[in-house]
C-alpha positions in Angstrom: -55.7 70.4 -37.9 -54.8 67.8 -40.4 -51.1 68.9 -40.4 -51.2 69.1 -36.8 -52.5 65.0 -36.6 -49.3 64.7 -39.5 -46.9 65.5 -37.1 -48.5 63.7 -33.8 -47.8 60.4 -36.3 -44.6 61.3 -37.3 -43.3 61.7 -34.0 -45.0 58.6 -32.7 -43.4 56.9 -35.7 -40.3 58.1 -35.0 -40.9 56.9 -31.1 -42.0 53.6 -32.0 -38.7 53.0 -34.3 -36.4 54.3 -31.2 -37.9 52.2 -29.2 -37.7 49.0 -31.1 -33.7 50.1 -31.8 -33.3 50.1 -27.8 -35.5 46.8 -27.5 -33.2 45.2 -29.9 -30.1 46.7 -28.4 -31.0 45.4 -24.9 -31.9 41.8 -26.4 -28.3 42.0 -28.3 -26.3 43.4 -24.6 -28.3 40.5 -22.6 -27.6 37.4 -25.0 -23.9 38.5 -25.0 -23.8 39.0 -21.6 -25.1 35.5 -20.7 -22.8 33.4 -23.5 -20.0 35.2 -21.6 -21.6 34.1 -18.4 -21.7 30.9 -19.9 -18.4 30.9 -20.4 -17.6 32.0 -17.1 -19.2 29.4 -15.7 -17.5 26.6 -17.8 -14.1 27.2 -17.0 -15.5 27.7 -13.3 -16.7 24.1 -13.5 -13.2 22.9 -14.6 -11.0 24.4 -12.2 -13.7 23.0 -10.0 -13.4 19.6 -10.9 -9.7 19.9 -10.6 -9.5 21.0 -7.6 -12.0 18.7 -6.3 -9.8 15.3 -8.0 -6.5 16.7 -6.4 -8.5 16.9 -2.8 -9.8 13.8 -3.2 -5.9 12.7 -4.1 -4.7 14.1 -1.4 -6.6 12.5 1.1 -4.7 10.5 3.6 -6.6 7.2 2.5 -5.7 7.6 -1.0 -1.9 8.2 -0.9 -2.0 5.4 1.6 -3.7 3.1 -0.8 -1.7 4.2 -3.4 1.3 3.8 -1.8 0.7 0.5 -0.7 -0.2 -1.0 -3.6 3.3 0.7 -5.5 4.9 -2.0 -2.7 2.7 -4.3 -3.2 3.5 -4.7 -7.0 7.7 -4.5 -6.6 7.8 -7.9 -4.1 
């Protein structure tokens, strides 16, 4: 009986160190995963903003404005 209760503990040992392995390896895969999300989302915001200052160039208003005030300067 004693050896039998040897081995039970073993094997939970042996359980509760593969378990802790796959805990860590998911905590590892899910901070990676979000600093590339991170990232991601960074240069997202750039292009954003870029494309948001060319629209707001290229409104009809602003080249007008622009424009105007380019004559405005060379009389």
């Amino acid at each position: 009986m004693l050896m039998d209760m040897d081995v039970v503990v073993t094997l939970l040992t042996i359980a509760v160190i593969l378990l802790s392995i796959v805990i860590v390896a998911l905590l590892v895969a899910v901070t990676v995963v979000l600093l590339k999300v991170r990232s991601l989302m960074k240069n997202v915001d750039a292009v954003l903003n870029n494309v948001s200052q060319a629209t707001e160039w290229l409104s009809p208003v602003k080249v007008f404005t622009e424009a105007s005030k380019v004559f405005r300067r060379k009389q």
